[in-house]
C-alpha positions, 0 to 999 in steps of 0.5 A, a space after each residue: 460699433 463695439 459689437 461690430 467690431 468685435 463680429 470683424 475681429 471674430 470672423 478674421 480669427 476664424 478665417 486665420 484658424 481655417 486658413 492655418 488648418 487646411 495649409 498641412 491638408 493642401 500640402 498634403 494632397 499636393 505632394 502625392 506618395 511616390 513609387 518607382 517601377 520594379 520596386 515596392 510602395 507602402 501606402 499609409 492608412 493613418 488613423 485607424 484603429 489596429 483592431 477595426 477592418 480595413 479595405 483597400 480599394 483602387 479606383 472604385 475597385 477592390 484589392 484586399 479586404 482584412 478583417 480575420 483573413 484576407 479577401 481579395 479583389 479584382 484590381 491589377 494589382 491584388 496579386 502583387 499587394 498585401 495589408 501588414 497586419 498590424 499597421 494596415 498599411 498596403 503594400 504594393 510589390 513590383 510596382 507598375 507605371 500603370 500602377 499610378 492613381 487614387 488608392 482608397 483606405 477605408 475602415 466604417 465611416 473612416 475614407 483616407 484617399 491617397 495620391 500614387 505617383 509612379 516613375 519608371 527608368 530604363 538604360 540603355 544596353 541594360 547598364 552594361 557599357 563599354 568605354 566610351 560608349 553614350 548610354 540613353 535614358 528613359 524616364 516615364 512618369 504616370 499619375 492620375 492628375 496633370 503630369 508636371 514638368 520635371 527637373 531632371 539631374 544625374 549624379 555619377 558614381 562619384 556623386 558628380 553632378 552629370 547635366 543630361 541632353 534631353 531629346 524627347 519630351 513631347 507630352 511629359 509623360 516620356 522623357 528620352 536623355 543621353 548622358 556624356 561619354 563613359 569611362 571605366 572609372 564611372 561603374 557604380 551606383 548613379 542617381 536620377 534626381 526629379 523635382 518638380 514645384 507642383 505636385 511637390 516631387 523631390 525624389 531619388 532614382 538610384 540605376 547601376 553602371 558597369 563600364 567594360 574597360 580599361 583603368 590605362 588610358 585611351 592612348 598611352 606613350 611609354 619611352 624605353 632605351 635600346 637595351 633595357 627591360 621593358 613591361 606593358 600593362 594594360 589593367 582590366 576592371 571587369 573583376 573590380 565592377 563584378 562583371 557577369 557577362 563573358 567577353 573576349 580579348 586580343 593583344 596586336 602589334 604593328 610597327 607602324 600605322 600602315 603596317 599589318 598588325 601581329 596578333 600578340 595573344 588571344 583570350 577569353 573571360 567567362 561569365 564566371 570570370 574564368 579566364 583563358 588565354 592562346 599565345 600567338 607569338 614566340 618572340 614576346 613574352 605575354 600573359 595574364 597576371 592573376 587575380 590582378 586581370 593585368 594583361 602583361 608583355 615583357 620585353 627583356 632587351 628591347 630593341 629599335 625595331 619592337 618600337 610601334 603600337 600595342 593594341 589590346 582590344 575587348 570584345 562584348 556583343 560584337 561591341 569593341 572597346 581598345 587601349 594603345 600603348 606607344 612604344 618609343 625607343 632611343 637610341 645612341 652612336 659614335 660615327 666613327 665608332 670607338 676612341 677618338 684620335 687626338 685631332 680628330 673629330 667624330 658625330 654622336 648621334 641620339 635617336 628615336 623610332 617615332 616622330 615625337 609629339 610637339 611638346 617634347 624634343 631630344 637633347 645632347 648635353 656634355 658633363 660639365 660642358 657649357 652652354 654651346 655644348 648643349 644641342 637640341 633637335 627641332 619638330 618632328 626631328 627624330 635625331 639630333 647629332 653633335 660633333 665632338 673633337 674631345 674626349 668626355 661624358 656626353 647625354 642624351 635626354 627625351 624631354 617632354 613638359 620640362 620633364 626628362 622622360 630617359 637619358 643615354 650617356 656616351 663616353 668619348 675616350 680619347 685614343 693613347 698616344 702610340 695609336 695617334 702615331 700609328 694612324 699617323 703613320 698609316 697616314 703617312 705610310 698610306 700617301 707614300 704607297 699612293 705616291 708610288 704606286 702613282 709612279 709606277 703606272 707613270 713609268 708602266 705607261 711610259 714603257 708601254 708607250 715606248 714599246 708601242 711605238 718601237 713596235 710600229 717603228 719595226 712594222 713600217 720598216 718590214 713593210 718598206 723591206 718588202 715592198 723594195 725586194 718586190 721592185 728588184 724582182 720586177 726590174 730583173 724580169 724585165 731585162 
């Protein structure tokens, strides 16, 4: 019983001892070496001696030989592969997808056989974008076992994770991606993450984006009052990313939606970033600062009528990205305008060149005043007025979010005595002259009625003279 004890015992420490040493060898062959299409892979002939001939054999085919000197062979990829003197490893340049196989390293009795697994990425547009533009990947993978089912996912420049919709992935061997919208601020370096559980892959693919753009967003709106000094700027990128492609530029205006736009100024920017730019508008000061790639319009008096749309739009493979800049202007009046008599009253009124949006409305407050002073406009109002019967600092305000975006002011001043007593006296003075000049149509009628009727009452009476003188003759004649 001792004895079959110990034969159990035995077989099971054995068994253990195997079971313990092919788990690194299936681990192994179960995470094959990884290439990516377009770059190189070293494959490892591990274990041999630096001073014994080695050769490298790709499905049964020869590519290189080493011993004093190199022989090469017929594989695909002989041309493109080296043996690093020293270490005997293969080194395979520019690699392919059709590159993926079983890689043979042999050296006398001495065979290591090695699992090449290759990827291949491509982007859309080759990388380059404009804003908002939805770039599409292809991943392809190829290899000489049962392709996995990957894992895939993308991290931004900002080493966001990026969830990718996948829209074909029929075999395994082709996977087609779309990625979100990109912004301007997205150039840079992006990863493709691939896992797969078996074979064991847990690779990086690393790809570059450059986005077109501008660093202002799609739609911005910017408040100024009549008068003041207003600039807008709409920042480029293509410096910052090292953009290498030429692309041209336009900066319009239009008062309204509807309106036809006015070309502002025209520019262009070469492949060496060289930059041009044609003035179309004498009424606007436009240039582009260098080497800051700001496109710049100034306005130094701004007035109710520059309100409207500024568009700049870029240009690239007939391919158009734009940015908007909302021009809203304010401003203030007294009906009637100047000081204000003592007992009179007059209407300020606070306006502006464009409905606001929702979230933002004009204000009157006083200085000083109460609450009963303070008047706001409703949606989609482009004015609100307050009357006023005394003199005082008024204000106007364009809130938007509880945040006071610009203010006017307005001071009422109370007219001096001597001019109340002028108006009323004008007033005065004014209702006497009506008075009279009432009166004296009254007795111009009444005269011209009474010489009316005189006039009439003498017509009747020639009338009567003569056809009494024309009965005597008759009456003569007869006897």
């Amino acid at each position: 019983m001792e004895s079959c004890g110990t034969v159990v015992s035995t077989t099971l420490a054995i068994f253990l001892v195997l079971h313990l040493g092919l788990i690194p060898i299936m681990a192994q062959q179960n995470k094959p070496e990884i290439g990516i299409a377009g770059q190189e892979v070293i494959l490892k002939c591990r274990g041999i001696p630096h001073d014994k001939r080695v050769t490298w054999k790709y499905d049964k085919a020869l590519i290189r030989s080493f011993e004093d000197n190199h022989l090469k062979g017929k594989a695909a990829m002989t041309d493109r592969s080296e043996i690093n003197s020293n270490s005997k490893h293969l080194r395979v340049l520019d690699l392919r997808l059709s590159d993926a196989g079983t890689y043979i390293c042999e050296s006398g009795s001495h065979r290591v056989s090695i699992s090449l697994h290759v990827f291949k990425l491509t982007i859309s547009l080759d990388g380059h974008f404009l804003s908002n533009e939805v770039p599409e990947l292809t991943l392809m993978q190829n290899s000489s076992h049962t392709l996995p089912d990957l894992n895939i996912t993308f991290f931004n420049s900002n080493n966001n994770i990026v969830r990718p919709t996948i829209l074909e992935n029929k075999t395994r061997q082709k996977y087609i991606l779309k990625l979100k919208q990109l912004e301007a601020t997205d150039s840079g370096t992006w990863m493709c993450h691939v896992q797969s559980a078996s074979p064991l892959i847990n690779q990086n693919i690393s790809f570059d984006v450059k986005v077109l753009g501008f660093q202002n967003t799609d739609l911005e709106r910017k408040y100024a009052t009549a008068g003041s000094t207003v600039i807008l700027s709409w920042h480029l990128n293509f410096q910052k990313i090292k953009w290498k492609e030429g692309f041209t530029g336009q900066l319009n205006w239009k008062q309204q939606e509807s309106a036809t736009a006015h070309e502002l100024l025209d520019f262009n920017v070469t492949a060496r970033g060289e930059q041009h730019e044609t003035k179309k508008s004498s009424r606007f000061q436009c240039e582009i600062r260098k080497p800051e790639s700001t496109i710049e319009l100034k306005l130094p008096k701004v007035h109710f009528n520059h309100s409207g749309q500024y568009q700049c739009q870029l240009a690239y493979n007939r391919r158009y990205v734009q940015s908007k800049i909302e021009l809203v202007v304010m401003k203030v009046s007294a009906n009637p305008a100047g000081p204000l008599p003592r007992g009179a009253e007059m209407t300020l009124t606070c306006q502006v060149s464009s409905p606001l949006p929702s979230n933002a409305h004009l204000r009157w407050e006083r200085v000083n005043g109460t609450q009963a002073d303070i008047k706001k406009s409703k949606q989609n109002e482009v004015k609100v007025e307050v009357n006023v019967s005394a003199a005082g600092l008024w204000n106007c305000h364009l809130i938007e979010e509880n945040d006071k975006k610009i203010s006017l002011n307005y001071h009422v001043e109370e007219a001096p005595v001597w001019i109340s007593y002028v108006v009323i006296g004008a007033s005065i003075g004014g209702s006497v002259l009506v008075f009279g000049l009432a009166c004296l149509c009254i007795i111009s009628g009444i005269s011209w009625q009474r010489r009316r009727q005189r006039a009439k009452r003498m017509a009747r009476a020639r009338q009567y003279l003569l056809e009494n003188k024309t009965c005597q003759c008759q009456h003569r004649l007869n006897k």
